[in-house]
N, C-alpha and C positions, 0 to 999 in steps of 0.2 A: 674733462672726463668726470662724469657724474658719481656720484655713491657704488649706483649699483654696477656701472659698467666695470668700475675697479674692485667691485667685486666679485664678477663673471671669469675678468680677468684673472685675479688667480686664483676663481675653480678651476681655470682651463688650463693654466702654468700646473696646478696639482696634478689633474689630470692625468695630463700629458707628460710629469714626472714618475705617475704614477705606473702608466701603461710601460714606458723605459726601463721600473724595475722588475717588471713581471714579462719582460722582454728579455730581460739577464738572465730569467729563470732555464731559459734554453739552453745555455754551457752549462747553467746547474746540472737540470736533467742529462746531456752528455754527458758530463764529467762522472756522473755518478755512475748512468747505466755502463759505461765505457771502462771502469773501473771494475762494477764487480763482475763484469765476463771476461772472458781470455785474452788475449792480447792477439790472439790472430782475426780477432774480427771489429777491431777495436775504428779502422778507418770506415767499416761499412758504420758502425753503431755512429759515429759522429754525423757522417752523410745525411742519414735519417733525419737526426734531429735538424739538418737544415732544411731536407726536404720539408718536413711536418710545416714551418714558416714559411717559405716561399710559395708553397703549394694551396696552405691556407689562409692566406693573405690575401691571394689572387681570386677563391671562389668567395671567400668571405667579402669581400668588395663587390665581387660581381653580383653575386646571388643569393648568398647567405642571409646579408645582414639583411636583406628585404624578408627571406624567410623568418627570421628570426622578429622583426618589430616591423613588419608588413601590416598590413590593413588585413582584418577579421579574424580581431584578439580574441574573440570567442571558439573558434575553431584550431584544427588540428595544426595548421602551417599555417605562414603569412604570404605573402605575394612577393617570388622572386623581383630584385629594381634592375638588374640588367645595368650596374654599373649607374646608376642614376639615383642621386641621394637626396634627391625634393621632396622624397613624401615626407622625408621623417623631420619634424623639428622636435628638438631638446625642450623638454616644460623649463626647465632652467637655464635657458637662454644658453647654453655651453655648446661651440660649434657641432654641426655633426660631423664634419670630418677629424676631429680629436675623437670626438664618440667611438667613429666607426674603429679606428685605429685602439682605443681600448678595448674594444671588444671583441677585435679579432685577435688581439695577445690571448685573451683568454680560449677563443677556439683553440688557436694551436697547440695552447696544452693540454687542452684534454686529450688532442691525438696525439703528443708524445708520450703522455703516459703508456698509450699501447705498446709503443715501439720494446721498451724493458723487458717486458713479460714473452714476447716472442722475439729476443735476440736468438743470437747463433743459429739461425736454421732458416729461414723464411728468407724468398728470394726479393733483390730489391728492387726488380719491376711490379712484382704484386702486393712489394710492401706501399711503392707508389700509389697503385691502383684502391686501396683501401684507405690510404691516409687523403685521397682525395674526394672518398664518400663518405668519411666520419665529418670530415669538414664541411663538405657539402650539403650532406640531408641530417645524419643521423646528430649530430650536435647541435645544429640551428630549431628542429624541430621543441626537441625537450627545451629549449633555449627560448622558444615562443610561448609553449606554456607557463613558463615561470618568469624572466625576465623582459621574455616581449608582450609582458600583460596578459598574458591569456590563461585559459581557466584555473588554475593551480594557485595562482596569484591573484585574481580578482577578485575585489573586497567591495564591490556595490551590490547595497542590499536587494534579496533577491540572487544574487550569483548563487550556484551549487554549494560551493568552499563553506561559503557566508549562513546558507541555510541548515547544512550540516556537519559545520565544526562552532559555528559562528567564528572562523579568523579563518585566516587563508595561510598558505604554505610558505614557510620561511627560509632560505637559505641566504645571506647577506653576500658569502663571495661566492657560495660554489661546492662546499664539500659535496654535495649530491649532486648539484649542474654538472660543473667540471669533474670532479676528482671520479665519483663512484659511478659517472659514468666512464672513464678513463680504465677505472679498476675493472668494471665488471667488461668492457671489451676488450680488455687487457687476459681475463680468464676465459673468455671464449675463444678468443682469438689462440692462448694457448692448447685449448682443449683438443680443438679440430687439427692443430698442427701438429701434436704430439711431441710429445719430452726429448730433449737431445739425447744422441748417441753416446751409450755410456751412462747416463743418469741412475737407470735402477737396473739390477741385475735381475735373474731370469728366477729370480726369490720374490720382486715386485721390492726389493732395500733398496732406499732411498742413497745415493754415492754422492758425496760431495763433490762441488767442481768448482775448486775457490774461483775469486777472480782476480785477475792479475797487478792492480795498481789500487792499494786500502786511499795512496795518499792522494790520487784522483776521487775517488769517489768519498774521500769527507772534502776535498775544497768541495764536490759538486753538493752536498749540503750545505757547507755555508753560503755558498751560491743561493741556495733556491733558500734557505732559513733569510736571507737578507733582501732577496726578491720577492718576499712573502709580504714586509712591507711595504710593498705595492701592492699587491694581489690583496689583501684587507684591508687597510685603511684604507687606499686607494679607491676602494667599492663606493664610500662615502659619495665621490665623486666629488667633493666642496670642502674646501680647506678657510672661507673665509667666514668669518661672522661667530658668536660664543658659540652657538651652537653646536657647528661642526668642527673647530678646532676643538672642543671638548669631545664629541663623538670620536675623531682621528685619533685622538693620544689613548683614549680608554683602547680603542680596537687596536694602535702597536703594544698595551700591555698586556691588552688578554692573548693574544697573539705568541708573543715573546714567553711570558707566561706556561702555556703549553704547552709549548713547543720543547721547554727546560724541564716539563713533568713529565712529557712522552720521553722524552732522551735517560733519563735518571732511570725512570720505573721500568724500560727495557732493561737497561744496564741491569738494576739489582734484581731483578726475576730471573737473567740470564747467568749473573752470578752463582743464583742460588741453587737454577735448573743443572747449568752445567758444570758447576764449581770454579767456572772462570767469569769477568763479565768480559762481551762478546763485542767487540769495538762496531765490528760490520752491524751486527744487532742494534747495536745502540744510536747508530748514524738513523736507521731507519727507524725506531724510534723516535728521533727525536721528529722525521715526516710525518710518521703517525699521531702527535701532537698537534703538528700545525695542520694534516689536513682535516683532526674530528674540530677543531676550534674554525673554520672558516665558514662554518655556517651560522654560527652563533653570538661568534665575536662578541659584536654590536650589542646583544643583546642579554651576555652574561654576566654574571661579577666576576672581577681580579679572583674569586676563592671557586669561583664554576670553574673557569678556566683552567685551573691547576686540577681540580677533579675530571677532567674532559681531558686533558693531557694523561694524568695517571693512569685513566679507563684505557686508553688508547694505548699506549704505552704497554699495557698489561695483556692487550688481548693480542698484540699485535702478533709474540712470538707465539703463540697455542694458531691463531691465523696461519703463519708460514709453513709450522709444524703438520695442521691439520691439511692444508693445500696440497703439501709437499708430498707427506708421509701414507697419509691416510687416501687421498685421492689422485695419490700418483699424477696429478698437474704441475709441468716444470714450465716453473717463474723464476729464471734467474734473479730476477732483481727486487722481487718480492713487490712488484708493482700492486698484483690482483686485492692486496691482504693491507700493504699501508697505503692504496688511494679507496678502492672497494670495499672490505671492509670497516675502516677507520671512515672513509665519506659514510657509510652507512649508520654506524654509529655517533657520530657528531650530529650527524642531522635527529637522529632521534634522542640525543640527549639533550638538544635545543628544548626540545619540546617540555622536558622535565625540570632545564635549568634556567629558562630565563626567567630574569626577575619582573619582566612586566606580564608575559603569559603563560610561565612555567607552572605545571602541576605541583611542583615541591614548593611554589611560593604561596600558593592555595588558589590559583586559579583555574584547577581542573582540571579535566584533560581530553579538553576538545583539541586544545593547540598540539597535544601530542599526536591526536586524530589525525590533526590535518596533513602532521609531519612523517607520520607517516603512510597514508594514502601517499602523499606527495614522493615519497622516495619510492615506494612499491610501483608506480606509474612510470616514473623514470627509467629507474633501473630495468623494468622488463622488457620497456622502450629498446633501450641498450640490447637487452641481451638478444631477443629477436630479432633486431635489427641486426645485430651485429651477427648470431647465427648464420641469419642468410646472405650477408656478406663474403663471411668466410667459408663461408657451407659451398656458396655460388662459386669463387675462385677458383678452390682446392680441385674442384670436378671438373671446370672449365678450363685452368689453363696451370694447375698445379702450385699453391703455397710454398711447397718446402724446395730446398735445395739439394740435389741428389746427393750420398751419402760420402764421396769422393772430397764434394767442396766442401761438405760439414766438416769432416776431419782434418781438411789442409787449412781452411781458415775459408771465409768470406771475403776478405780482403784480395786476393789476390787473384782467385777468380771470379768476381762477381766485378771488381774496379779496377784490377790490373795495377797494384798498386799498396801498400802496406805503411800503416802508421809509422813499424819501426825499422831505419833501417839501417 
């Protein structure tokens, strides 16, 4: 075995441990959404998140990943492979079946993010029918202008990006790919389905509806706070050589990092707001840390990253408060506010905080330019897309669950069947 092959080798051992822990991330995400809603719907909310992987597994191999790093990076989509992985070779010699396999961990979560924000109420043959077309078209597409080289991302001179930012759009794991497009169909998807029964009274007051298990839904943060070291470093993709063993350990500290400054800076805001700190608050918190640092990671200091947590951290509860309160949209699980907002925010403090192209370091503020053209493109991506997703359903064959099963639980008439019993 030569130099290099044992060192392919274990880019592809990281890899492929890497995709494993951003694959845990799925009991994360249950455990948490399944926690802060009631316990009568607590087997449908688990189902989902398996649905969300097995459903996008199967289009992402078939069709996706072609749409996604298919042939003509310059355009809008790439060319479905119909289950055929010859076009694509790795510039870093790393198979493409490990490839493919890391990056359809990452599709699925972007479509469970939706899943939180529309609990309790949405029926689960249409929650199928949608978590089959975020995987499908609407995820791969935004997927091929950033990650599958195409314009968002392409930095040869003469590209659009290059002519008028001079740099091109940066997201290293995902706050804007995955997370705020997860958020922002996560707030559409709630909008058109409407607030659970009970939520605000005939005043438009916002009613609490706790959720039933705090101690499920913090394991399901440390779940996904520990499957995050996958989901970032892991982006590296190369674990061997100075180089990238130096890049991986920086990106688990800016990571871990934020993740401890969104968690704190909820807590003492929620202290100070409510005169308690707010445990539920604080767990999503500390999400809002890890998902404004995943587009930056890489490319902030250990002291950004603690600013990029606190930011996040900070807005996170005036986000839930304003969603909740002011625009009467029910998010149980505060999906729209710490993947949507917070991916929006990360990505555009990239642009101020990194140290090779950040405006605060005096390099101006084209990279902010680009960062945000690049999330404004995404995200509307998302939301029209997602619009006529759920717009098409609702008219067609009905979103919600008639008012009978909302009230007795999901579980038992939707699966015949109850988590607890």
């Amino acid at each position: 075995m030569t130099v290099q092959d044992l060192g392919i080798s274990i880019d592809t051992i990281w890899m492929l441990l890497a995709a494993m822990l951003v694959f845990f991330m799925q009991p994360g995400f249950a455990l948490c959404e399944a926690g802060f809603t009631r316990s009568k719907n607590t087997a449908n909310i688990l189902f989902k998140n398996f649905v969300d992987f097995m459903v996008g597994s199967l289009l992402f191999w078939f069709v996706g990943f072609g749409f996604m790093f298919g042939s003509d990076g310059q355009g809008f989509i790439g060319m479905p492979n119909f289950g055929d992985l010859s076009f694509y070779t790795n510039s870093a010699g790393l198979p493409t079946e490990g490839f493919l396999i890391f990056e359809t961990v990452f599709c699925a979560t972007s479509a469970t993010i939706v899943s939180g924000a529309m609990a309790e109420r949405t029926k689960f043959s249409m929650y199928c029918v949608y978590s089959f077309f975020i995987s499908l078209l609407i995820y791969p597409v935004e997927g091929h202008w950033t990650w599958g080289g195409g314009w968002l991302c392409n930095g040869e001179e003469g590209s659009f990006m290059m002519n008028t930012f001079g740099t091109v759009f940066h997201d290293f794991a995902g706050s804007a790919i995955v997370h705020s497009v997860g958020g922002v169909l996560a707030l559409i998807g709630a909008i058109i389905l409407g607030p659970r029964l009970g939520k605000y009274d005939k005043n438009g007051k916002s009613k609490a509806i706790p959720g039933h298990n705090l101690m499920a839904a913090a394991l399901g943060v440390l779940i996904l706070w520990f499957g995050w070291f996958g989901f970032n470093p892991g982006s590296q993709l190369a674990a061997s050589g100075a180089v990238n063993r130096e890049a991986i350990s920086h990106v688990f500290l800016t990571t871990n990092l934020a993740a401890v400054a969104g968690g704190i800076a909820t807590m003492l805001l929620s202290w100070v707001k409510y005169g308690k700190p707010s445990f539920s608050l604080m767990l999503n918190g500390v999400l809002a840390g890890l998902v404004g640092i995943t587009a930056g990671c890489d490319m902030v200091s250990p002291t950004g990253a603690v600013i990029i947590g606190l930011i996040c951290g900070i807005i996170l509860p005036y986000g839930i408060e304003f969603i909740d309160q002011k625009l009467h949209i029910d998010d149980p699980v505060g999906a729209s506010s710490v993947h949507g907002i917070c991916g929006i925010v990360g990505t555009l403090l990239t642009g101020l905080l990194s140290v090779s192209e950040g405006a605060f370091y005096g390099h101006g503020f084209g990279f902010l330019g680009a960062q945000f053209l690049g999330i404004v493109c995404i995200d509307l991506w998302a939301a029209v897309s997602g619009f006529i997703l759920f717009y098409t359903i609702k008219r067609v064959k009905g979103l919600r669950v008639d008012k009978r099963i909302e009230e007795e639980g999901l579980d038992i008439y939707e699966h015949g069947e109850s988590c607890y019993n």
